[in-house]
C-alpha positions in Angstrom: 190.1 60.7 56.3 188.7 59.0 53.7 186.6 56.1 55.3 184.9 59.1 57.4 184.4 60.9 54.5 182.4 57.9 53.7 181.1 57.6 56.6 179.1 61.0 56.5 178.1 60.7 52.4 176.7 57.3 53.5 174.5 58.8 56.5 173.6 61.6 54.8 172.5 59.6 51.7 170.4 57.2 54.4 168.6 60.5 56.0 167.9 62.0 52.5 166.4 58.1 51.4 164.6 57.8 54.2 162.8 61.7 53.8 161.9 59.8 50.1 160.6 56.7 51.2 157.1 55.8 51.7 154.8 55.1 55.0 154.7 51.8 54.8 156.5 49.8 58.2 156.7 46.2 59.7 153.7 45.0 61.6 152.4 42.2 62.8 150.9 41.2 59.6 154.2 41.7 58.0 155.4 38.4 56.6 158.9 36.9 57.1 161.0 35.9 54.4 160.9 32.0 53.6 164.1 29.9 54.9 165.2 29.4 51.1 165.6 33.1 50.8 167.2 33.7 54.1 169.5 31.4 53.1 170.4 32.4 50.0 171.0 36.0 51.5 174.0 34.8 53.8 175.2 32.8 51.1 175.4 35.6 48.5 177.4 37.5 51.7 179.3 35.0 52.6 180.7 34.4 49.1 180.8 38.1 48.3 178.3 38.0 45.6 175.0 39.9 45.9 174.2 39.5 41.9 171.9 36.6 42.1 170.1 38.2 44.9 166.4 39.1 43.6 164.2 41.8 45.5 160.8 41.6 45.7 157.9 44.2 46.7 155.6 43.5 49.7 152.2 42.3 48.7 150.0 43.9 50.5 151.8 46.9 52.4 150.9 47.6 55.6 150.8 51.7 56.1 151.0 53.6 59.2 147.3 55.3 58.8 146.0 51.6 59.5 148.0 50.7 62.5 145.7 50.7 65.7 147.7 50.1 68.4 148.2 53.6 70.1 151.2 55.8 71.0 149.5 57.5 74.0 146.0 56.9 76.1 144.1 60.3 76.8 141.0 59.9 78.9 138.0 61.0 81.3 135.9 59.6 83.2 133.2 60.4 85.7 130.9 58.6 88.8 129.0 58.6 91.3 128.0 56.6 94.0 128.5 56.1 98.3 131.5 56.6 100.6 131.5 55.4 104.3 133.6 56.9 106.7 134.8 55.6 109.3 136.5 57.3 112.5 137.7 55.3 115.5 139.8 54.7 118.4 140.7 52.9 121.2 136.9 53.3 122.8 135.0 52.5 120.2 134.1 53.8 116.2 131.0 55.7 114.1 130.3 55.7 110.1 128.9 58.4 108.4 128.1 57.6 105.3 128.2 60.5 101.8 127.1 60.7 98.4 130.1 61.4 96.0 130.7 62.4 92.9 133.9 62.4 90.7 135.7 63.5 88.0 138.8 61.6 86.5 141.7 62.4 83.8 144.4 59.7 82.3 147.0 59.9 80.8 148.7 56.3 79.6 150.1 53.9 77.7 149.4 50.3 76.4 152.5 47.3 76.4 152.8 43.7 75.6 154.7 43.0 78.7 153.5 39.0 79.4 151.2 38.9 76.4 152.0 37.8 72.3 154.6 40.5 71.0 152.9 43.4 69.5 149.2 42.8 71.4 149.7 45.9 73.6 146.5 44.7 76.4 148.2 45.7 79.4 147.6 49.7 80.0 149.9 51.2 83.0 148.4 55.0 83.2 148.5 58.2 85.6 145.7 59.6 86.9 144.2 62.7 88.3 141.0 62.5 90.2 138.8 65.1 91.5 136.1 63.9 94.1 133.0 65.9 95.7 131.2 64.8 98.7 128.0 65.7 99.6 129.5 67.5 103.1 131.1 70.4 100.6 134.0 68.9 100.8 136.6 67.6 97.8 139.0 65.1 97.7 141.7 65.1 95.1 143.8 62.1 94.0 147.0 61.2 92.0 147.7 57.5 91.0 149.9 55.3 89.4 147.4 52.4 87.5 148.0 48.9 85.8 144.9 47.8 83.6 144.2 44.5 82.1 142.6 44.9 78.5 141.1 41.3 78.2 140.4 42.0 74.4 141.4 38.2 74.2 138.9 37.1 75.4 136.2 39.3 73.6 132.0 38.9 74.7 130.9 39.9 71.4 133.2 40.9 68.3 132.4 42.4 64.5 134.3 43.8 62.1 134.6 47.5 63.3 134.2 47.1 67.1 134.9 44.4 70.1 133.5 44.0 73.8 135.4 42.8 76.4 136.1 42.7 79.8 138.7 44.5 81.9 140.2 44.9 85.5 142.6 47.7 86.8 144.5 48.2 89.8 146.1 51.6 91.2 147.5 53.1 94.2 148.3 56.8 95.3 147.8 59.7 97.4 144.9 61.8 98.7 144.3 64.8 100.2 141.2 67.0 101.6 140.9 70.1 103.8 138.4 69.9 106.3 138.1 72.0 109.8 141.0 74.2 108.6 143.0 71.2 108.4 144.9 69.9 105.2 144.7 66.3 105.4 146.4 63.3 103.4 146.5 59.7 103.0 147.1 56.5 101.5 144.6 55.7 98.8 144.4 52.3 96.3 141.3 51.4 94.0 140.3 48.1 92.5 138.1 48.4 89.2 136.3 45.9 86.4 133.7 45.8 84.2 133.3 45.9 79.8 135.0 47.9 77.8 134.0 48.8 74.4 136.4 49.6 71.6 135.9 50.7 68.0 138.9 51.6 66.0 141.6 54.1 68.4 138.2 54.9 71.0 137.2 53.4 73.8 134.2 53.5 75.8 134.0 51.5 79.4 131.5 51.2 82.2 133.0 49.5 85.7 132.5 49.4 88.7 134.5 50.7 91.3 136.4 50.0 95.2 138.5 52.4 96.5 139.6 52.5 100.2 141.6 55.5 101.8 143.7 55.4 105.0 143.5 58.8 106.3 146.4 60.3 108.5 144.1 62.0 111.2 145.4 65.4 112.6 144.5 64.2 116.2 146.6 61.4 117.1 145.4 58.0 118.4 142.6 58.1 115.9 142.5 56.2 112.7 140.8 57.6 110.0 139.3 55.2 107.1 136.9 55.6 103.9 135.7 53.3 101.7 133.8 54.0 98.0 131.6 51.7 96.0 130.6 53.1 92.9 129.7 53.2 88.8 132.1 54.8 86.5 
């Protein structure tokens, strides 16, 4: 009874000291403590003496307001550019090429994954993508995205922004209605270009590949479009 009274005036006196305590948390720039004073930590433990033990302040404090690596990524995008169709079968095929226009909303996050701990450039995202063509018809995607943020290897850096170049891979589903038919397919999209970055926004231009394998409502024909385009 007693060691859970303990228990619950020690967790309680943690919550109500951590309410108290300031902003400030480990980062990267945090500094480790120096193997003298590790070692004289698990010394003072191991002998069961903690009154030689001296406690110092961090430096330089590093406060959550100045940590840029983000929680969540929240973006739009839009394009234009060309898509060719093309419809064949086991005679022979056509193209017919459109104009198209999109519309695009992510929703990510950035990881370390294979990088240096805490350098967050790889981005896996959803996204949502609303496409018109120039026949009055729309095309609507949803994709599951990996993105390579190459800010190691910046083309021009200062003090409040850096340029640098990126690639990003996804893969989904699409669908369209056309002719009173509701059809769907197989769609994956291969993007790079720059991507500027000041503070927690960023601003890219890249250019774009996507290729859709359509499942045709009349069978024996294979259905295929292919987009090249700025976004």
């Amino acid at each position: 009874m007693i060691s859970t009274l303990k228990k619950v005036v020690l967790f309680i006196s943690f919550v109500l000291v951590s309410l108290q305590a300031d902003g400030n948390v480990w980062t990267r720039e945090t500094k480790g403590l120096s193997p003298e004073k590790r070692d004289a930590i698990i010394k003072a433990y191991r002998e069961s003496n903690t009154s030689t033990l001296e406690f110092e302040d961090d430096v330089a404090p590093i406060v959550i307001s100045d940590i840029e690596n983000n929680i969540l990524v929240v973006g739009a995008s839009v394009g234009y550019g060309t898509r060719t169709e093309t419809v064949s079968n086991m005679v022979g095929a056509y193209d017919v090429d459109y104009r198209i226009s999109s519309f695009k909303l992510l929703l990510g996050k950035d990881f370390t994954l294979w990088h240096e701990e805490y350098t967050q450039p790889v981005r896996l995202y959803m996204q949502f993508t609303y496409s018109a063509l120039s026949t009055d018809v729309a095309v609507t995607t949803y994709t599951f995205g990996i993105k390579e943020n190459m800010r190691y290897w910046p083309l021009y850096e200062s003090a409040s922004y850096t340029i640098y170049p990126s690639l990003s891979y996804e893969i989904g589903s699409a669908s369209l209605q056309r002719t009173g038919y509701d059809i769907s397919g197989i769609t994956s999209e291969f993007s790079g270009g720059l991507s500027y970055q000041r503070g927690n926004f960023e601003y890219a231009l890249n250019i774009v590949y996507n290729q859709t394998a359509w499942e045709h409502p009349i069978e024996g024909i294979k259905d295929e479009s292919k987009v090249f385009k700025p976004i």
